[in-house]
C-alpha positions as CSV (number, residue, x, y, z in Angstrom):
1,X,4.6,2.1,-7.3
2,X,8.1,1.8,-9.2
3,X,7.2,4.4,-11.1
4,X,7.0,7.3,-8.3
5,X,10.4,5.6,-7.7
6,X,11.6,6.6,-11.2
7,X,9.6,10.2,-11.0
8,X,11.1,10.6,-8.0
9,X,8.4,10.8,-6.1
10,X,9.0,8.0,-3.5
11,X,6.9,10.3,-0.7
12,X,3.9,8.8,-2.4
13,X,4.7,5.1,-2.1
14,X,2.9,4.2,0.8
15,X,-0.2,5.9,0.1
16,X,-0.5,4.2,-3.1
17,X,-0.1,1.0,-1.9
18,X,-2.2,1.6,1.2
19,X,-5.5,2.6,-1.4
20,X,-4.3,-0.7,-3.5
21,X,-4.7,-2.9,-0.4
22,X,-8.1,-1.0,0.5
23,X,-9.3,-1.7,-2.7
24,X,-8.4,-5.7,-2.6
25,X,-10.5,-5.4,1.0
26,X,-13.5,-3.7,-0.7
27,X,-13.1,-6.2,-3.6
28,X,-13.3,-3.7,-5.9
29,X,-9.8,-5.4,-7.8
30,X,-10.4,-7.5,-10.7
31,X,-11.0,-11.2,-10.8
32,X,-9.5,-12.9,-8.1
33,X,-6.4,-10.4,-7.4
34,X,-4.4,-12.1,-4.7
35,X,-1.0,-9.9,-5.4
36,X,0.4,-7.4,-7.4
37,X,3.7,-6.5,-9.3
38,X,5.4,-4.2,-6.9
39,X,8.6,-3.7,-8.9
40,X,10.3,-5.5,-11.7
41,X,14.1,-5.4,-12.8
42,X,16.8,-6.9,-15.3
43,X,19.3,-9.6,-14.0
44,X,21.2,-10.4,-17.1
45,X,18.8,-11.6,-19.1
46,X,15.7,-12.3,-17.2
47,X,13.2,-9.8,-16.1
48,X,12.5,-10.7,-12.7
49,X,8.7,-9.6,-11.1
50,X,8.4,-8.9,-7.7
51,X,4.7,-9.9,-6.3
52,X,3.7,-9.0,-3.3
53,X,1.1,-10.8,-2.0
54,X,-2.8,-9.1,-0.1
55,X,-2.8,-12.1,1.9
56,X,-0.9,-11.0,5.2
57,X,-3.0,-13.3,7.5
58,X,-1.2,-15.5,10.2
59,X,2.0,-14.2,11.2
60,X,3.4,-13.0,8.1
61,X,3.2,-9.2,7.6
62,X,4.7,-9.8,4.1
63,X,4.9,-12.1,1.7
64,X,7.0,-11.5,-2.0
65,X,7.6,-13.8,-4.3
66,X,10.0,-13.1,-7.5
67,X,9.4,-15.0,-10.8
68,X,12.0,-14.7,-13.1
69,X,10.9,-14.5,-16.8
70,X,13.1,-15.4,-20.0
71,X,11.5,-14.0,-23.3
72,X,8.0,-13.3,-21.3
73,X,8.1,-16.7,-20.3
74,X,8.3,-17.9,-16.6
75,X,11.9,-20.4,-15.9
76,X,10.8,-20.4,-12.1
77,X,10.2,-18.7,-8.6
């Protein structure tokens, strides 16, 4: 999805992560896929993942989670 962000193309954002979430439903993802890396960005020198998770039971309509990497590595969440 970050990349119709860099194409320019944000129009098409929320229908590609509508058919990702259909997908998870149909299980039709593979393994156990329980999120996916919705964007990821440089702060100084850690690339930082943004997750989002398919899990939006309860009352939570969205859940992220960023995991900051050093050298590929994870240094925390």
């Amino acid at each position: 999805m970050q990349a119709y962000v860099w194409l320019g193309k944000a129009d098409k954002i929320k229908p590609a992560r509508e058919k990702v979430f259909a997908l998870w439903k149909a299980g039709k993802l593979p393994g156990n896929a329980k999120e996916y890396v919705m964007d990821q960005f440089m702060v100084g020198k850690y690339r930082v993942y943004m997750y989002e998770t398919f899990d939006t039971s309860g009352s939570l309509a969205y859940v992220y989670t960023a995991r900051p990497t050093l050298a590929d590595k994870p240094v925390g969440s």
